[in-house]
Backbone as a printed PyTorch tensor [residue, N CA C, xyz], in Angstrom:
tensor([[[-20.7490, 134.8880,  95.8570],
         [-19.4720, 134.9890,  95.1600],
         [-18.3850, 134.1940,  95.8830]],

        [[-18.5480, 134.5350,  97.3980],
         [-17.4570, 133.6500,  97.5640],
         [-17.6790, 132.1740,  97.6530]],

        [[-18.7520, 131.5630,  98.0120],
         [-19.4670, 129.9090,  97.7070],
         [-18.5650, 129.6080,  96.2930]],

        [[-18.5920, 130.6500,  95.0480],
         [-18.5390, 130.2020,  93.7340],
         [-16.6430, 129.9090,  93.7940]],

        [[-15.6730, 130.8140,  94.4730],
         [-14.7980, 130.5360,  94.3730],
         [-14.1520, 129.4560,  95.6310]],

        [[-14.3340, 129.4330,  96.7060],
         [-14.5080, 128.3430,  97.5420],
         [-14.4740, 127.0710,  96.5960]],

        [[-15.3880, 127.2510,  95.7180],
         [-15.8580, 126.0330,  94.8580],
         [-14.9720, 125.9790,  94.1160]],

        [[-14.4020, 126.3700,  93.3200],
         [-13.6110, 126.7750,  91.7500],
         [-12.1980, 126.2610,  92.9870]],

        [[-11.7590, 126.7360,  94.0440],
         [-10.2410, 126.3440,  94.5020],
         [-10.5160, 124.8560,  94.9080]],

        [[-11.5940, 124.3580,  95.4860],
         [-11.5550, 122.8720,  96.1950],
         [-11.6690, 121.9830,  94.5920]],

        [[-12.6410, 122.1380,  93.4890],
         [-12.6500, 121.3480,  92.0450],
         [-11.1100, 121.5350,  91.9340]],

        [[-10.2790, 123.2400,  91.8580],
         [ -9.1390, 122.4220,  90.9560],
         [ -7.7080, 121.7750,  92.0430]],

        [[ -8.3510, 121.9670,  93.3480],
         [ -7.5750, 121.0220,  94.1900],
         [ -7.8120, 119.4360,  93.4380]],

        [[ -8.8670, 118.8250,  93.8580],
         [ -9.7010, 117.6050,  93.8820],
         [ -9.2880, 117.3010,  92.2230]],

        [[ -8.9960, 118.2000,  91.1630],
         [ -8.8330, 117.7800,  89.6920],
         [ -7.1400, 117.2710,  89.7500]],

        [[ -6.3470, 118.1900,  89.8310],
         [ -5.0120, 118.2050,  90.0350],
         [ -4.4910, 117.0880,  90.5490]],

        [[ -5.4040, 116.2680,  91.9160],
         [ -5.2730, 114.6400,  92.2100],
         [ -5.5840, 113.8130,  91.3530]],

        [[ -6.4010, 114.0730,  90.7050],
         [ -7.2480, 113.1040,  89.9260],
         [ -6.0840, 112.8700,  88.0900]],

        [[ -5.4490, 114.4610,  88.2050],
         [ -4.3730, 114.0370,  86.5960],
         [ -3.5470, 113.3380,  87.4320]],

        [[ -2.6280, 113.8370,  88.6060],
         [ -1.7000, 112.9910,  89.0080],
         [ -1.9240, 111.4930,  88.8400]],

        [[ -3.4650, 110.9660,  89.7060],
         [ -3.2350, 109.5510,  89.5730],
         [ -4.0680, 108.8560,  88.1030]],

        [[ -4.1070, 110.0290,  87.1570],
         [ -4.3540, 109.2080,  85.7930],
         [ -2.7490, 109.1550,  85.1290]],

        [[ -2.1210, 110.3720,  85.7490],
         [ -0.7470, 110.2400,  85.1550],
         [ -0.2580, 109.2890,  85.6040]],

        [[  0.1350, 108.4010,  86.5740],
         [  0.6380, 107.6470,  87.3630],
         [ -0.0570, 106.3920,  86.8620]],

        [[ -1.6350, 105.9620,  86.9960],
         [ -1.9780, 104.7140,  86.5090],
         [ -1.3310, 104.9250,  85.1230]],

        [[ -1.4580, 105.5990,  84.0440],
         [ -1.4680, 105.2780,  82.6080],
         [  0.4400, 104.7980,  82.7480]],

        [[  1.4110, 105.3940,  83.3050],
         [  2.9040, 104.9750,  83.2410],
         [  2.4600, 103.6370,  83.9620]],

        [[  1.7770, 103.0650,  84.6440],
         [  1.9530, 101.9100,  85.6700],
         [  1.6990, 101.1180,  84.2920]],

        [[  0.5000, 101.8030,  83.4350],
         [ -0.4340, 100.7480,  82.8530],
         [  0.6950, 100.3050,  81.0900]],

        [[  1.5310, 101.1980,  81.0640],
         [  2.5660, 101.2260,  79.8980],
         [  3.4510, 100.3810,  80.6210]],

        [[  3.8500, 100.2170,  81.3910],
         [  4.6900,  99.2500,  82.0610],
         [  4.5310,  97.4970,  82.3140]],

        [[  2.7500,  97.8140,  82.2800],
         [  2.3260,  96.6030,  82.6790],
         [  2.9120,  95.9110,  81.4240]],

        [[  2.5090,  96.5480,  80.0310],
         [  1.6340,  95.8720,  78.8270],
         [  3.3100,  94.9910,  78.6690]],

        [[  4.5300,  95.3020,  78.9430],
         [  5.6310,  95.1630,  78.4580],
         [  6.0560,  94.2180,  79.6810]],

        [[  5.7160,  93.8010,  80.3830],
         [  6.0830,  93.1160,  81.6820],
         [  5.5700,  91.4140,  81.7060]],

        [[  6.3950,  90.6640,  81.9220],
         [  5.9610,  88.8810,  82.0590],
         [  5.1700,  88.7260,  83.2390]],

        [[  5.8410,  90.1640,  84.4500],
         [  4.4140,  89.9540,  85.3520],
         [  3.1380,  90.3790,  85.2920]],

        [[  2.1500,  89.3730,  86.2090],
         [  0.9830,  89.9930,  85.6870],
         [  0.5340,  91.6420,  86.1790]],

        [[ -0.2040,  91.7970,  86.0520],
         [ -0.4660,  93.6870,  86.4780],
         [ -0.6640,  93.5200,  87.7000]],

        [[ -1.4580,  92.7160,  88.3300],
         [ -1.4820,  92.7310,  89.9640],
         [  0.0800,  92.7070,  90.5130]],

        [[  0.6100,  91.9220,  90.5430],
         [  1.3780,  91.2080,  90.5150],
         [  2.8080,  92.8610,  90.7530]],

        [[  2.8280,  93.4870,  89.5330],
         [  3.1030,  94.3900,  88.9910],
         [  3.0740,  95.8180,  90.4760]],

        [[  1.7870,  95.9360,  91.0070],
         [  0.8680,  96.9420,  91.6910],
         [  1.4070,  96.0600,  93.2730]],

        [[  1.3650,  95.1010,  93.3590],
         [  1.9450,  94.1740,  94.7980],
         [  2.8920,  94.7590,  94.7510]],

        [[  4.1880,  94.4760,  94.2500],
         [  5.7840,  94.7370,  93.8990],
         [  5.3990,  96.4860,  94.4370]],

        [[  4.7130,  96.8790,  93.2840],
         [  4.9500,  98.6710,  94.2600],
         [  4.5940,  98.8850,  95.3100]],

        [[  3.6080,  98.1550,  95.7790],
         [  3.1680,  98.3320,  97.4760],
         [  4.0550,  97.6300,  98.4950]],

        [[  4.6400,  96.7760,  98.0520],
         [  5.9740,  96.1730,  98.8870],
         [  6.8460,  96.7430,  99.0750]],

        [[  7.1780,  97.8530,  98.3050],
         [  8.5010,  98.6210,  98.5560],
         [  8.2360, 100.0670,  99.3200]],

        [[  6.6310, 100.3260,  99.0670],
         [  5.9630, 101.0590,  99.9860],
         [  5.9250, 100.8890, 101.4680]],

        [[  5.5940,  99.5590, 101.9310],
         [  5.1350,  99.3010, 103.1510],
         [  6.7210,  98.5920, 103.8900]],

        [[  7.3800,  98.4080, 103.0400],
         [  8.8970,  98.0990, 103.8410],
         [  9.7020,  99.6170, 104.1800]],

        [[  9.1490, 100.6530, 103.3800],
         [  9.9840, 102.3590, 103.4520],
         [  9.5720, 102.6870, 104.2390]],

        [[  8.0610, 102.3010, 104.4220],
         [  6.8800, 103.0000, 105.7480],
         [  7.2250, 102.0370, 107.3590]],

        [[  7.6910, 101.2030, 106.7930],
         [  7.8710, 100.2100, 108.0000],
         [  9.2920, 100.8870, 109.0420]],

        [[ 10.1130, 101.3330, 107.9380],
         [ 11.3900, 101.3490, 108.2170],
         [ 11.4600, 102.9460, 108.7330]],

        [[ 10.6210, 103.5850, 108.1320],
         [ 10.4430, 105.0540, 108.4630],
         [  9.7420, 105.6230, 109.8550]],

        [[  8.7370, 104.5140, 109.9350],
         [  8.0170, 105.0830, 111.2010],
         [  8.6110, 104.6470, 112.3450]],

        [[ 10.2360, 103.7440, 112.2130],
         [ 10.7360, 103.6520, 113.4430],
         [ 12.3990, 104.7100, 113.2380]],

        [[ 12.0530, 105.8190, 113.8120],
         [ 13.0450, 106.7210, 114.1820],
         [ 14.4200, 106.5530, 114.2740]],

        [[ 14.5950, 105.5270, 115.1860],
         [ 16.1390, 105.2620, 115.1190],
         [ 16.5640, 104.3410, 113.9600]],

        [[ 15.9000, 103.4340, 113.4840],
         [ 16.6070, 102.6110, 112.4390],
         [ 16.2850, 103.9790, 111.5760]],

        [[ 15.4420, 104.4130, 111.2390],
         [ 15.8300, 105.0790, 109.7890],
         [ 16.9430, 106.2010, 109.9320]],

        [[ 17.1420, 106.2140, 111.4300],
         [ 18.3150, 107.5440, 111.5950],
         [ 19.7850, 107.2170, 111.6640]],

        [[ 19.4330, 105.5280, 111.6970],
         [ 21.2280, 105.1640, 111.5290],
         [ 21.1400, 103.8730, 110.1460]],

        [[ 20.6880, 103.9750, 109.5030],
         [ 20.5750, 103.4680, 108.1290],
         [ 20.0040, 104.3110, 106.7850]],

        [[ 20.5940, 103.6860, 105.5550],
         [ 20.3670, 103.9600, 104.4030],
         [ 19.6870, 102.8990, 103.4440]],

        [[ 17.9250, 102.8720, 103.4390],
         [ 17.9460, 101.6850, 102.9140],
         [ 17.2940, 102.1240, 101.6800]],

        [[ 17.4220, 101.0090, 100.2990],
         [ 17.0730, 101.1750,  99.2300],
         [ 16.0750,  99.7920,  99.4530]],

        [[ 14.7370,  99.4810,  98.8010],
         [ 13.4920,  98.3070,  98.1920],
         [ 13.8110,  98.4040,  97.2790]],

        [[ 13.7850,  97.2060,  96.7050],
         [ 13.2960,  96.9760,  95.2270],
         [ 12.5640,  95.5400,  95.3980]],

        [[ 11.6220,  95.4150,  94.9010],
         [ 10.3910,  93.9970,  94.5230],
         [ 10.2630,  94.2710,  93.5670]],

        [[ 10.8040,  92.7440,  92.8530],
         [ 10.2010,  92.1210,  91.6560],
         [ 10.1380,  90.6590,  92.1070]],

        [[  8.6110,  90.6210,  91.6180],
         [  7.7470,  89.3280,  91.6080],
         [  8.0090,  88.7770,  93.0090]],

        [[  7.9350,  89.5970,  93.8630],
         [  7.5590,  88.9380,  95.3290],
         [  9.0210,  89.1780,  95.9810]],

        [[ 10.2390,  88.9840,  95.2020],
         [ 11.7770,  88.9330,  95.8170],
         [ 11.9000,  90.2860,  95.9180]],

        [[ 12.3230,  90.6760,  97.2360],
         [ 12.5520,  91.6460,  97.6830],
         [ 14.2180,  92.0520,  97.6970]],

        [[ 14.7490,  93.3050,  97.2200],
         [ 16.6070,  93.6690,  97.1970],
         [ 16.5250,  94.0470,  98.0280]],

        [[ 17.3680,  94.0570,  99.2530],
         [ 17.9980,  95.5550, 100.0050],
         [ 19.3160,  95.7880,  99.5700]],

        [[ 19.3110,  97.0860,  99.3390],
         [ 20.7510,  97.8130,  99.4710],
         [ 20.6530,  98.8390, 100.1280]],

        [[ 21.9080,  99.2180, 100.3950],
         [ 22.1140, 100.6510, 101.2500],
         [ 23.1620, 100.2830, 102.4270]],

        [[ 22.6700, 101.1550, 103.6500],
         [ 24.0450, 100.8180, 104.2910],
         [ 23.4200, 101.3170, 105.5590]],

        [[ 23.7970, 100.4660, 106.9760],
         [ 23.5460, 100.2300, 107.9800],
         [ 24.5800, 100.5200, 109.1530]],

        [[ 24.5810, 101.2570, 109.8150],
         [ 25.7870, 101.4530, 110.8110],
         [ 26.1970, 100.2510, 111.4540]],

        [[ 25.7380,  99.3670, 111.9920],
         [ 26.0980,  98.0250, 112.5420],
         [ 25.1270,  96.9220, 111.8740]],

        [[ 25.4410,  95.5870, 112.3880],
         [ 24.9560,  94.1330, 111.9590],
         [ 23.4910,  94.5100, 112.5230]],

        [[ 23.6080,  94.8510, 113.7370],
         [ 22.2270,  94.7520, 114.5780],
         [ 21.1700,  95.4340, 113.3210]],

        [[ 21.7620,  96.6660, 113.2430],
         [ 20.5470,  98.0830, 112.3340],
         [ 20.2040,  97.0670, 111.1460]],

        [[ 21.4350,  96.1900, 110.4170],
         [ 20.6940,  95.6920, 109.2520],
         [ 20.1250,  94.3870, 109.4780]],

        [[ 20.2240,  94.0110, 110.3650],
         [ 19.1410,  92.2740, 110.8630],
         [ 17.4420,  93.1220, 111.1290]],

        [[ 17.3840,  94.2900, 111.6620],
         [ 16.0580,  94.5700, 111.8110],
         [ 15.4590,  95.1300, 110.7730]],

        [[ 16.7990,  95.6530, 109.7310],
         [ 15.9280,  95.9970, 108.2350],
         [ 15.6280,  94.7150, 107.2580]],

        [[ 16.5290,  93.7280, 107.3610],
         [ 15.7890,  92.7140, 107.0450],
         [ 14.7880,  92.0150, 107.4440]],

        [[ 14.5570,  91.9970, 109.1470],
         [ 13.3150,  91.2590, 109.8060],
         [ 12.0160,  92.2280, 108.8990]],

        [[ 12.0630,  93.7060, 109.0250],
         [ 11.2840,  94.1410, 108.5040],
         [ 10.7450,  93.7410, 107.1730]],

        [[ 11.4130,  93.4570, 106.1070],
         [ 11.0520,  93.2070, 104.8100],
         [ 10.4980,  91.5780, 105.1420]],

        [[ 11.2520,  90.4930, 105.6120],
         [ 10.9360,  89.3080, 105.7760],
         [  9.2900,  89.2230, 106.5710]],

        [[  9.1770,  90.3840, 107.2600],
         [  7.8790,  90.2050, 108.0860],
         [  6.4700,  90.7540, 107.2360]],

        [[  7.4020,  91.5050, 106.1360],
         [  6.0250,  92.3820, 105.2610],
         [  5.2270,  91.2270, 104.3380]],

        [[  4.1450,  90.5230, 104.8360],
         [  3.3070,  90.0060, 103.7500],
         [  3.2700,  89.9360, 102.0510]],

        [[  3.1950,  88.6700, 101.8290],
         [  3.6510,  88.7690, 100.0820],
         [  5.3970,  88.5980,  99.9430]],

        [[  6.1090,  88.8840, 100.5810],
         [  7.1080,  88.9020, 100.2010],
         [  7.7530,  87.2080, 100.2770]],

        [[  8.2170,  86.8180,  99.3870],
         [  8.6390,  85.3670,  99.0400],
         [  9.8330,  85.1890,  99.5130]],

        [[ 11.1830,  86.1710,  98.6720],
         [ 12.1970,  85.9780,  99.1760],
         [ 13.0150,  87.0470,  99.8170]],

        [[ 13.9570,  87.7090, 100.6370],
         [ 14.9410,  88.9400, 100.7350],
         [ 16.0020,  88.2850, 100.6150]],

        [[ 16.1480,  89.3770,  99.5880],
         [ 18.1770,  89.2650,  99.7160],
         [ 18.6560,  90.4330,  99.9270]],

        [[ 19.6370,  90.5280, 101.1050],
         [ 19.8790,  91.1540, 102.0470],
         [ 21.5450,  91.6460, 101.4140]],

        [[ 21.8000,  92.6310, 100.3310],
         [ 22.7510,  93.5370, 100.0950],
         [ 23.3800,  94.7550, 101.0680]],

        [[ 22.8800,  94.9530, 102.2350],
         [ 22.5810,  96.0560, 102.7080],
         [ 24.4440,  96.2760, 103.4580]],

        [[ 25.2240,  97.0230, 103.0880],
         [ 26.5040,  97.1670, 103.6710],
         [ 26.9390,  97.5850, 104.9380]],

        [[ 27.3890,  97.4210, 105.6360],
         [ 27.9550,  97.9760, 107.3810],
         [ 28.8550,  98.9440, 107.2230]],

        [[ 28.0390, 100.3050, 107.4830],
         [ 29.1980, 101.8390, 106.9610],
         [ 28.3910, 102.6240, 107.1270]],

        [[ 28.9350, 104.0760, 106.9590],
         [ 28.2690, 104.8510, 106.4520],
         [ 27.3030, 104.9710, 105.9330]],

        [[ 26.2840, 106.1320, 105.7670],
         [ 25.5300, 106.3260, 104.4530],
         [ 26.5470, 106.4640, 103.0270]],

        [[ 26.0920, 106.2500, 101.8490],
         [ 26.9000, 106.9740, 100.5790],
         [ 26.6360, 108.1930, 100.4750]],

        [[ 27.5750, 108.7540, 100.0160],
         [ 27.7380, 109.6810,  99.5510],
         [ 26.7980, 110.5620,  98.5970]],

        [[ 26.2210, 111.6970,  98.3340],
         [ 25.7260, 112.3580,  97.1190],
         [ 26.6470, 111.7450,  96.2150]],

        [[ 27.5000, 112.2670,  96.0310],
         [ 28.3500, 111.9400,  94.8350],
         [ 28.2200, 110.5960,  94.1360]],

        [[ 28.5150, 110.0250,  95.2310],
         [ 28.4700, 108.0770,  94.7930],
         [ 26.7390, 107.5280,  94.3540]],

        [[ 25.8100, 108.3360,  95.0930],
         [ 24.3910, 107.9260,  95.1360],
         [ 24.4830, 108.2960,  93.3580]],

        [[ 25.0010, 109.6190,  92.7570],
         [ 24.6810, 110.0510,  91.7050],
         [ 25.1440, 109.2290,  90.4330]],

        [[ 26.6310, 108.7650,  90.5120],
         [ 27.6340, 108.0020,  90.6220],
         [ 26.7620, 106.5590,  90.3120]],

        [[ 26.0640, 105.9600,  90.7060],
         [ 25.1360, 104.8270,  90.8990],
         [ 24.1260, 105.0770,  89.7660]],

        [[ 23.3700, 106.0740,  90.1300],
         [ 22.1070, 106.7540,  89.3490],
         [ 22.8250, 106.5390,  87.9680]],

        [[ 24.1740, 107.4250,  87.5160],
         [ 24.5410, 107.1510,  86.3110],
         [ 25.0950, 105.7430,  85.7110]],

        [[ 25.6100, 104.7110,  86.5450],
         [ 26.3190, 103.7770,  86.2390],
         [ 24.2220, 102.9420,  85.6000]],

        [[ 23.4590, 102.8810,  86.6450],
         [ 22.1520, 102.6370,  86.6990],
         [ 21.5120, 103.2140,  84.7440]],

        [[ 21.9050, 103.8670,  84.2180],
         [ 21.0470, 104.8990,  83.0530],
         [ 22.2140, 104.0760,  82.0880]],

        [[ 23.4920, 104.2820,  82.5610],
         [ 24.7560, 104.0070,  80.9690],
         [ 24.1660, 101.6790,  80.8260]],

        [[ 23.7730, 101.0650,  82.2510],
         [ 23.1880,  99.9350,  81.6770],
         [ 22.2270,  99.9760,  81.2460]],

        [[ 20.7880, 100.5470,  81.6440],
         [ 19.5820, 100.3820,  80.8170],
         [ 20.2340, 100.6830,  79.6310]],

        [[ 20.6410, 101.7370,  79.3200],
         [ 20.6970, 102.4750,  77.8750],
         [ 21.5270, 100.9490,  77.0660]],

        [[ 22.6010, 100.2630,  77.6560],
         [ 23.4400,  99.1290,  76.6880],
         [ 22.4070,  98.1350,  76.1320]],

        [[ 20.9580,  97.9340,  77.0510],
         [ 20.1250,  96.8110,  76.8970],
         [ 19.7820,  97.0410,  75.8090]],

        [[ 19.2720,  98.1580,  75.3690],
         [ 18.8110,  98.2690,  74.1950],
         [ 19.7260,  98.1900,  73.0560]],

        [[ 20.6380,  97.4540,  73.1720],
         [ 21.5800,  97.4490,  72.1680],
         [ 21.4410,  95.5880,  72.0590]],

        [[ 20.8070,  95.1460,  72.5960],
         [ 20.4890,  93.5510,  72.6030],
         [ 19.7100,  93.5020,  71.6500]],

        [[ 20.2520,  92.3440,  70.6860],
         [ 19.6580,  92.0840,  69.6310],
         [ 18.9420,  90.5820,  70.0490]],

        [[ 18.0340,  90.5590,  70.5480],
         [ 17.8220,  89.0090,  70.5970],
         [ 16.0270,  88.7990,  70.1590]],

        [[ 15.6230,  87.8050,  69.4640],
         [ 13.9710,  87.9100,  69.4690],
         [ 13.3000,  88.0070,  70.6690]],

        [[ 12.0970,  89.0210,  70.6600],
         [ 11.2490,  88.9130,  71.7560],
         [ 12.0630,  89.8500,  73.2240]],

        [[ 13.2580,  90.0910,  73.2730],
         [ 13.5200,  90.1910,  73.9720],
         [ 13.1030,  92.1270,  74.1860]],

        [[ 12.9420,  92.4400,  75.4620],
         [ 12.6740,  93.9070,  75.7270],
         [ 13.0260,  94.2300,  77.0440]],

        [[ 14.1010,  94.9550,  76.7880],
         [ 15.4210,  95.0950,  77.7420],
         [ 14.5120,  95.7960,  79.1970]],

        [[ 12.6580,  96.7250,  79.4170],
         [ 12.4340,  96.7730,  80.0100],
         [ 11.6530,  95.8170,  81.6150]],

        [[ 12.0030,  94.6090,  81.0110],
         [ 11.8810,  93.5310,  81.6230],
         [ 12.7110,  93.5210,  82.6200]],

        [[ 13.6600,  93.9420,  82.4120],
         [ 15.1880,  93.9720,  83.2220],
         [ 15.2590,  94.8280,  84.1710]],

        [[ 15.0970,  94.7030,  85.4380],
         [ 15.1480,  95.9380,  86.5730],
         [ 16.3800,  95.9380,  86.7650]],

        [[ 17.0990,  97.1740,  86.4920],
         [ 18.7350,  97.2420,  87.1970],
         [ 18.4770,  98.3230,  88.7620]],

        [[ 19.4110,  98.5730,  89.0060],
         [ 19.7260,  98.8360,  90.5910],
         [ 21.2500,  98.4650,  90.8180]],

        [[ 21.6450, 100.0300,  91.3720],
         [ 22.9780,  99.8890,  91.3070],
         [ 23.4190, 100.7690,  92.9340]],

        [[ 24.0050,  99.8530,  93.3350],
         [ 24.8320, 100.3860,  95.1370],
         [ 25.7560, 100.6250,  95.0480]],

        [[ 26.5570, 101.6300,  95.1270],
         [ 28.1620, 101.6600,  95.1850],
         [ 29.3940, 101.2360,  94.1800]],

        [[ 28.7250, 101.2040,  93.0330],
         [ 28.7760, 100.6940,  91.8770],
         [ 29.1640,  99.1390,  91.5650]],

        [[ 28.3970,  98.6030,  92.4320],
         [ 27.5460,  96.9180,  91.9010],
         [ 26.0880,  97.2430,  91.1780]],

        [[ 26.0410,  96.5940,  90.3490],
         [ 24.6780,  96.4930,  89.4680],
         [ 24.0430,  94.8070,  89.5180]],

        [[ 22.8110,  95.3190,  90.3270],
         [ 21.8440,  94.1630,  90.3920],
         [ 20.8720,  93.8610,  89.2180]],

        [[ 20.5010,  92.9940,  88.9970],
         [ 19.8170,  92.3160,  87.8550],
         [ 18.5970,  91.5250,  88.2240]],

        [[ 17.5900,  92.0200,  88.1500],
         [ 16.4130,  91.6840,  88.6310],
         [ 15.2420,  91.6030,  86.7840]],

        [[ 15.0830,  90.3770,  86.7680],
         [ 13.9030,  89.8360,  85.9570],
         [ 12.9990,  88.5110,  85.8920]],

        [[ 12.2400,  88.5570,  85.1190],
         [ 12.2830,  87.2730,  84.3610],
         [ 12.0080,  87.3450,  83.0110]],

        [[ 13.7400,  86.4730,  83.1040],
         [ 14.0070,  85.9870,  81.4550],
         [ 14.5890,  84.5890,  81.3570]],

        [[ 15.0320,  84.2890,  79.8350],
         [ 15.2800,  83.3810,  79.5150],
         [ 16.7200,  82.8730,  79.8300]],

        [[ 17.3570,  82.1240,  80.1270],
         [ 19.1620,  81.8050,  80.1020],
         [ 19.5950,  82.6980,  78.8630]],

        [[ 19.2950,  82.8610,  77.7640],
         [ 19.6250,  83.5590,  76.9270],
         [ 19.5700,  84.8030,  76.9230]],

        [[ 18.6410,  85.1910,  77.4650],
         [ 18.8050,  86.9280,  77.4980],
         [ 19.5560,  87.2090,  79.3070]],

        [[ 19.4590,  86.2230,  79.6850],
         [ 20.3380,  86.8340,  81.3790],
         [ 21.8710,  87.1810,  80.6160]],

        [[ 22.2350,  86.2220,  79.7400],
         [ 23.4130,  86.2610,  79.4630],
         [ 23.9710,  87.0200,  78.8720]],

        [[ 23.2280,  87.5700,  78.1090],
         [ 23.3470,  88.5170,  76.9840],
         [ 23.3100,  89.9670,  78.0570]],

        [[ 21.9730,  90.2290,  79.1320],
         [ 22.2600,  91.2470,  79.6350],
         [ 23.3680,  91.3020,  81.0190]],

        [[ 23.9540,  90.3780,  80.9740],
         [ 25.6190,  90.2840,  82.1250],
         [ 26.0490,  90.7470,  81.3610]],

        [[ 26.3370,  90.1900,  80.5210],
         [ 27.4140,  90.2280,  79.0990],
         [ 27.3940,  92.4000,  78.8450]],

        [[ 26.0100,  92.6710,  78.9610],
         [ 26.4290,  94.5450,  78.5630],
         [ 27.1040,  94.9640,  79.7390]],

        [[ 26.6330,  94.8030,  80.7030],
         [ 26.2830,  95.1430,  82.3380],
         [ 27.6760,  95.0660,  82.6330]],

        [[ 28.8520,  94.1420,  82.6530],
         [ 29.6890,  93.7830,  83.5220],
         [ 31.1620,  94.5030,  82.4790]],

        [[ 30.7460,  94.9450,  81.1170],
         [ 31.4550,  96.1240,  81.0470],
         [ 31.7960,  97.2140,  80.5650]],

        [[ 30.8990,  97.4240,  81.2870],
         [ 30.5250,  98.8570,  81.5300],
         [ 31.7310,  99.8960,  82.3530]],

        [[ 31.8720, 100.7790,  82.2340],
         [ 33.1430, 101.2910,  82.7780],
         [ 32.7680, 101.6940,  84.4190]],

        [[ 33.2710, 101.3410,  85.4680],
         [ 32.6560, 101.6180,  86.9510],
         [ 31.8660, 100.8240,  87.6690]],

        [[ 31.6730,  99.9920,  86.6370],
         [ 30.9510,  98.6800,  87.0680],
         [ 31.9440,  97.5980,  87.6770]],

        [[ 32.1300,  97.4990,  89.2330],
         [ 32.4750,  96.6270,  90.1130],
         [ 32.4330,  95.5950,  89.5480]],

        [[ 31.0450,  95.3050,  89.7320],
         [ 30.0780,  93.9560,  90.0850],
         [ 29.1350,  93.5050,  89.4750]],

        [[ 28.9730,  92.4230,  88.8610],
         [ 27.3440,  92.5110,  88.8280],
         [ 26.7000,  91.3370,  89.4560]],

        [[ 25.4390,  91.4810,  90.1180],
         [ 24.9900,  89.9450,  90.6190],
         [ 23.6590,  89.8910,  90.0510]],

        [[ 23.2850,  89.1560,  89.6200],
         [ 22.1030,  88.4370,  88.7740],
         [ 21.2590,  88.2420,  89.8470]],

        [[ 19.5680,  88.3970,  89.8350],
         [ 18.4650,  87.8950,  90.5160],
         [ 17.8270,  87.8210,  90.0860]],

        [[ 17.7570,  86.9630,  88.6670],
         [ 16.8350,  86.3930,  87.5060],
         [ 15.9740,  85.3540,  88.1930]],

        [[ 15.2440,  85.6550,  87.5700],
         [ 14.0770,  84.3230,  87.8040],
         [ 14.0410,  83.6340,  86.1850]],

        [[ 14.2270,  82.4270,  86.1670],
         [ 14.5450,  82.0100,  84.4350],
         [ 12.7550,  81.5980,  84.2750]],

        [[ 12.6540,  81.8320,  82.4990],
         [ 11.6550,  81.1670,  82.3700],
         [ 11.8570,  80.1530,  81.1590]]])
C-alpha cells in the first residue's frame, strides 16, 4: 500500500512538470507562428535573457546594488533598470556583451536608485495602455505582436522587425500616449 501511494505522489509530481512545460511550449509555440523570427531564433532570445539574469544573479554584490531588466530580440540585447554607480553598470553590460549569441547591447541602464513599486507598476501599465493602441493599427499584414514594448520609468522601447511603415505607424500610437516620456525605437527594418 504504501509502494502504491509513494507511486501515485512521485507520477503526479513528475505529471504537474510535464503540463507546465506543455503549457509553456504550446504559448512559446503560439508566439512562434506570429513572429518574423525563426522559432530557434525565438527559444535563443529566451535563453539570453536567462543566462544574462543568471549571470548577474550569481554575483552577489552586483545584483545587490543594481536593478536590471533583459530583453533579446533577434540577438540585440536591452538593458534597463538602474545601477548605483557607472562602475555597477559597465559590469552589467560586460556581462550581457560576454554572453554568447548576443550581436548587439544597448545599454539603457540609469545611475540611481532602484524604482520604485509604484513606478515599476506605473511602467507595467504605461507597457499594456501601448500594446493595447497597436491593435488599433490598421495597416496590411501588419500584427502589432511583432512589436516587443518595454517600458523604464516611463520611456517606452520598441523592439521588432518591421517595415518603415509600420515602425511609424507604431511611434506614431506609442509617443502619445499619456505618461509616455519617451520613446526610442530598436527596429530592425525589413
Amino acid at each position: 500500500m504504501k509502494k502504491a501511494m509513494l507511486f501515485m505522489v512521485l507520477l503526479a509530481v513528475v505529471l504537474q512538470g510535464c503540463g507546465a512545460m506543455l503549457v509553456g511550449g504550446a504559448a512559446t509555440g503560439a508566439a512562434v507562428i506570429h513572429d518574423r523570427r525563426s522559432a530557434g531564433t525565438v527559444l535563443d532570445d529566451k535563453n539570453l535573457q536567462f543566462k544574462i539574469h543568471a549571470a548577474v544573479s550569481s554575483d552577489a554584490e552586483l545584483s545587490k546594488h543594481t536593478n536590471l531588466s533583459v530583453t533579446s530580440y533577434n540577438y540585440a540585447v536591452l538593458l534597463t533598470g538602474q545601477a548605483e554607480n557607472s562602475d555597477y553598470r559597465e559590469r552589467l553590460v560586460e556581462v550581457a556583451r560576454n554572453t554568447p549569441l548576443v550581436k548587439r547591447v544597448i545599454d539603457q541602464i540609469e545611475i540611481g536608485a532602484s524604482s520604485s513599486l509604484s513606478q515599476e507598476a506605473h511602467d507595467a501599465y504605461l507597457t499594456a495602455k501601448v500594446k493595447l493602441e497597436l491593435l488599433n493599427i490598421s495597416l496590411p499584414s501588419f500584427d502589432p505582436t511583432r512589436v516587443k514594448v518595454v517600458t523604464e520609468l516611463n520611456v517606452v522601447y520598441l523592439m521588432g522587425l518591421v517595415t518603415q511603415e509600420e515602425a511609424a505607424a507604431v511611434v506614431e500610437k506609442a509617443r502619445y500616449i499619456k505618461g509616455v516620456e519617451r520613446v526610442v525605437k530598436i527596429f530592425e527594418y525589413i
